[in-house]
KEVEX-94488 format. One line per field, with one value per residue (C-alpha): x, y, z; residue in three letters. Coordinates in Angstrom, 1 decimal. Layout:
REM residues N
xx	c(X; ...);
yy	c(Y; ...);
zz	c(Z; ...);
r	c(Ala; ...);
//
This chain:
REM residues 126
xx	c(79.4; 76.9; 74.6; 73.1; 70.3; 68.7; 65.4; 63.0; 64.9; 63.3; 62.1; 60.9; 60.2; 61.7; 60.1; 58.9; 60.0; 61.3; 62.2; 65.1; 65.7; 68.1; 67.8; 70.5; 71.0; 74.0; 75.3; 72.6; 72.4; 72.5; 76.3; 76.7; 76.5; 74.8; 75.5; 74.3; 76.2; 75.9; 77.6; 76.3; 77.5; 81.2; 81.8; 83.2; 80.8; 80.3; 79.0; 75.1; 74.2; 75.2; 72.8; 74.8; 73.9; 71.6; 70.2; 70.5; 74.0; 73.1; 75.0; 74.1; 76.1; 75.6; 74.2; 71.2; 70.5; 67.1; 65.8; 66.5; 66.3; 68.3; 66.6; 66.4; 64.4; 66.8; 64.2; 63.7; 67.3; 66.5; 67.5; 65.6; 66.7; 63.7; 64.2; 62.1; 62.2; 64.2; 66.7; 67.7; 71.4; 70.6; 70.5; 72.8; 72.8; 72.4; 74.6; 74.1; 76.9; 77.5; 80.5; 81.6; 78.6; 79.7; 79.6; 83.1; 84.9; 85.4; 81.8; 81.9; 85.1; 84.1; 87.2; 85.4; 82.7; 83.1; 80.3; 78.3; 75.1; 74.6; 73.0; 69.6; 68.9; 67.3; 66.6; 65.2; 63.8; 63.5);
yy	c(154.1; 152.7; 153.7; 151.3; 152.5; 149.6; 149.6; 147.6; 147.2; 147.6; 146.1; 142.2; 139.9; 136.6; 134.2; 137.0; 138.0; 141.2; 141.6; 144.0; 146.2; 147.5; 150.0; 150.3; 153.0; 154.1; 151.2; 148.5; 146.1; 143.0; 143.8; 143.1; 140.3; 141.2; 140.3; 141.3; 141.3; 142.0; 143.6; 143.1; 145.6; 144.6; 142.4; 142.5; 142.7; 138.9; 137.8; 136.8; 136.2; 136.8; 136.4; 136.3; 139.4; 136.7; 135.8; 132.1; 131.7; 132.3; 131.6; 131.7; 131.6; 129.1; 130.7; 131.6; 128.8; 127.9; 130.5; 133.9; 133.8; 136.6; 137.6; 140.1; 142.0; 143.4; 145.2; 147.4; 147.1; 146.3; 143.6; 141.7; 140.0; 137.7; 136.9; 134.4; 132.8; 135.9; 134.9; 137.6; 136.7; 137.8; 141.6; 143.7; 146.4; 145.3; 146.1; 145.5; 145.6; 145.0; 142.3; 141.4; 139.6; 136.0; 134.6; 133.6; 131.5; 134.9; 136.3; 136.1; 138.3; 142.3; 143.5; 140.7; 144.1; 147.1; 149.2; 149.7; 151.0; 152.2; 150.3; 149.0; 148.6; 145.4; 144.4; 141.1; 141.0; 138.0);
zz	c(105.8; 107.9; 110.1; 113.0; 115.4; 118.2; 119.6; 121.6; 124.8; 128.1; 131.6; 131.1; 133.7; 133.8; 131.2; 129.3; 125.2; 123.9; 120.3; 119.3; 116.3; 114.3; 111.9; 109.1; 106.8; 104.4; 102.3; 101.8; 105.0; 102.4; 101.6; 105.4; 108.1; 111.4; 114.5; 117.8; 121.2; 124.4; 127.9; 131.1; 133.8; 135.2; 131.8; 128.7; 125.9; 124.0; 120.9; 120.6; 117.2; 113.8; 110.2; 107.1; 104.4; 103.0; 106.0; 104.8; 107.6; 111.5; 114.0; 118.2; 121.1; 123.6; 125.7; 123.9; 121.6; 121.4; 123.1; 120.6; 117.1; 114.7; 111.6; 108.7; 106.4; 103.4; 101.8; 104.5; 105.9; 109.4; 111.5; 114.4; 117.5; 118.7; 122.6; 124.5; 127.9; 128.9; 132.4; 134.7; 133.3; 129.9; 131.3; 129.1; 126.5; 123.2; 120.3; 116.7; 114.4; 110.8; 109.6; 106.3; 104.6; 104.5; 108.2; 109.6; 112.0; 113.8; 113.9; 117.9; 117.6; 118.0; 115.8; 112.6; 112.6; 110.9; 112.2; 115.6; 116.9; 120.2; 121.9; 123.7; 127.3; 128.0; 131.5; 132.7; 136.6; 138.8);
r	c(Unk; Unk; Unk; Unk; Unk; Unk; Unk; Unk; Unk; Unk; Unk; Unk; Unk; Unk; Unk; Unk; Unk; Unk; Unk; Unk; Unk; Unk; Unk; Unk; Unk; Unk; Unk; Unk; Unk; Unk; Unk; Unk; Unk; Unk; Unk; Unk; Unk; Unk; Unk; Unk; Unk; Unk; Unk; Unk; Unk; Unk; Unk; Unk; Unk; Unk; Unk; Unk; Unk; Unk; Unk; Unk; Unk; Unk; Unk; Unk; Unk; Unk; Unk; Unk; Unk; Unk; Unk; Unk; Unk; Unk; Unk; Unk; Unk; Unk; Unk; Unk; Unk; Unk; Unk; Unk; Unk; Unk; Unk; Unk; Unk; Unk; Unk; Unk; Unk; Unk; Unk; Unk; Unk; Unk; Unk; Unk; Unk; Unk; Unk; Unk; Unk; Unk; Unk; Unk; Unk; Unk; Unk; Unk; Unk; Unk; Unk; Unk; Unk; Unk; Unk; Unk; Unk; Unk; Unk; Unk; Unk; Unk; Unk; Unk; Unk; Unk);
//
Protein backbone atom coordinates (compact mmCIF):
# COMPACT_ATOMS: atom_id res chain seq x y z
CA UNK A 1 0.00 0.00 0.00
CA UNK A 2 0.67 3.45 -0.67
CA UNK A 3 -0.08 6.41 0.50
CA UNK A 4 -0.03 9.82 -1.74
CA UNK A 5 -0.69 13.27 -0.33
CA UNK A 6 -0.32 16.74 -2.99
CA UNK A 7 0.54 20.04 -1.95
CA UNK A 8 1.47 23.38 -3.24
CA UNK A 9 -1.53 24.23 -5.29
CA UNK A 10 -3.12 27.62 -5.25
CA UNK A 11 -4.01 31.00 -7.09
CA UNK A 12 -1.14 31.98 -9.78
CA UNK A 13 -1.42 34.60 -12.26
CA UNK A 14 -0.70 33.96 -15.73
CA UNK A 15 3.11 33.66 -16.45
CA UNK A 16 3.70 32.91 -12.97
CA UNK A 17 5.41 29.14 -11.39
CA UNK A 18 4.00 27.01 -8.74
CA UNK A 19 5.76 23.80 -7.75
CA UNK A 20 3.68 20.77 -6.58
CA UNK A 21 4.30 18.03 -4.10
CA UNK A 22 3.71 14.75 -3.37
CA UNK A 23 4.27 13.03 -0.43
CA UNK A 24 4.57 9.17 -0.46
CA UNK A 25 4.53 6.88 2.31
CA UNK A 26 3.90 2.96 2.71
CA UNK A 27 6.08 0.97 0.30
CA UNK A 28 9.20 2.92 -0.81
CA UNK A 29 8.31 5.54 -3.74
CA UNK A 30 11.54 4.01 -5.65
CA UNK A 31 9.63 0.63 -6.34
CA UNK A 32 7.19 3.01 -8.20
CA UNK A 33 6.84 5.37 -11.31
CA UNK A 34 5.05 8.67 -10.75
CA UNK A 35 3.00 10.38 -12.71
CA UNK A 36 0.97 13.38 -12.31
CA UNK A 37 -2.41 14.35 -14.12
CA UNK A 38 -4.72 16.63 -14.25
CA UNK A 39 -8.82 17.54 -14.60
CA UNK A 40 -10.08 20.70 -15.41
CA UNK A 41 -13.77 21.40 -14.57
CA UNK A 42 -16.26 19.71 -17.34
CA UNK A 43 -13.22 17.27 -18.45
CA UNK A 44 -11.89 14.15 -18.12
CA UNK A 45 -8.76 14.02 -16.12
CA UNK A 46 -5.36 13.53 -18.65
CA UNK A 47 -2.00 12.50 -18.12
CA UNK A 48 0.79 15.33 -17.30
CA UNK A 49 3.95 13.73 -16.52
CA UNK A 50 5.40 10.57 -15.39
CA UNK A 51 9.35 9.92 -13.75
CA UNK A 52 10.35 6.39 -13.80
CA UNK A 53 11.17 4.81 -9.92
CA UNK A 54 14.78 5.93 -10.93
CA UNK A 55 13.91 9.05 -11.92
CA UNK A 56 16.38 8.50 -14.99
CA UNK A 57 12.67 7.90 -17.57
CA UNK A 58 10.23 11.15 -17.76
CA UNK A 59 7.88 11.53 -19.91
CA UNK A 60 5.48 15.02 -20.65
CA UNK A 61 2.45 15.46 -22.35
CA UNK A 62 2.27 17.92 -25.04
CA UNK A 63 0.79 20.16 -23.67
CA UNK A 64 3.25 20.98 -21.18
CA UNK A 65 6.51 20.28 -22.64
CA UNK A 66 9.01 22.78 -21.95
CA UNK A 67 7.25 24.47 -19.66
CA UNK A 68 6.90 21.86 -16.27
CA UNK A 69 9.46 19.65 -15.27
CA UNK A 70 8.62 16.26 -13.04
CA UNK A 71 11.18 15.25 -10.53
CA UNK A 72 12.03 13.17 -7.46
CA UNK A 73 13.77 12.76 -4.37
CA UNK A 74 13.81 8.91 -3.26
CA UNK A 75 15.42 9.40 -0.20
CA UNK A 76 12.78 11.36 1.17
CA UNK A 77 10.06 9.69 -0.96
CA UNK A 78 8.51 12.73 -2.35
CA UNK A 79 7.80 13.82 -5.67
CA UNK A 80 7.79 17.37 -7.44
CA UNK A 81 5.99 18.86 -10.17
CA UNK A 82 7.92 22.17 -11.31
CA UNK A 83 5.43 24.54 -13.32
CA UNK A 84 6.46 27.60 -15.12
CA UNK A 85 4.90 30.11 -17.56
CA UNK A 86 1.58 28.89 -16.03
CA UNK A 87 -1.65 29.57 -18.88
CA UNK A 88 -5.04 30.06 -17.61
CA UNK A 89 -5.72 26.51 -19.57
CA UNK A 90 -3.56 24.69 -17.30
CA UNK A 91 -6.26 25.30 -14.37
CA UNK A 92 -7.08 21.89 -12.83
CA UNK A 93 -6.66 19.72 -9.77
CA UNK A 94 -3.59 17.97 -9.65
CA UNK A 95 -3.29 14.29 -8.98
CA UNK A 96 -0.22 12.23 -8.32
CA UNK A 97 -0.28 8.70 -8.73
CA UNK A 98 2.11 5.84 -8.40
CA UNK A 99 2.60 3.21 -11.62
CA UNK A 100 4.64 0.28 -11.96
CA UNK A 101 8.35 1.57 -11.81
CA UNK A 102 9.60 1.18 -15.33
CA UNK A 103 7.80 3.92 -17.55
CA UNK A 104 5.47 2.38 -20.21
CA UNK A 105 3.88 2.98 -23.52
CA UNK A 106 0.69 3.43 -21.30
CA UNK A 107 1.91 5.93 -18.60
CA UNK A 108 -0.77 8.61 -20.03
CA UNK A 109 -3.40 5.83 -19.33
CA UNK A 110 -5.10 6.31 -15.57
CA UNK A 111 -5.87 2.39 -15.16
CA UNK A 112 -1.34 1.91 -15.99
CA UNK A 113 -1.46 3.48 -11.90
CA UNK A 114 -2.04 1.60 -8.98
CA UNK A 115 -2.39 4.33 -6.37
CA UNK A 116 -3.81 7.96 -6.07
CA UNK A 117 -3.65 11.03 -4.03
CA UNK A 118 -6.21 13.47 -3.71
CA UNK A 119 -5.54 16.02 -5.24
CA UNK A 120 -4.27 19.88 -5.37
CA UNK A 121 -6.10 22.90 -6.48
CA UNK A 122 -4.13 24.90 -8.83
CA UNK A 123 -5.65 27.86 -10.39
CA UNK A 124 -4.05 30.11 -13.02
CA UNK A 125 -5.89 33.76 -13.66
CA UNK A 126 -5.78 35.88 -16.75
Amino acid sequence: QVQLVESGGGLVQAGGSLRLSCAASGRTVRSYAMGWFRQAPGKEREAVAVISGSGGTTNYADSVKGRFTISRDNAKNMVYLQMNSLKPEDTAVYYCAAGPPNVGRRWYVESWYDYWGQGTQVTVSS
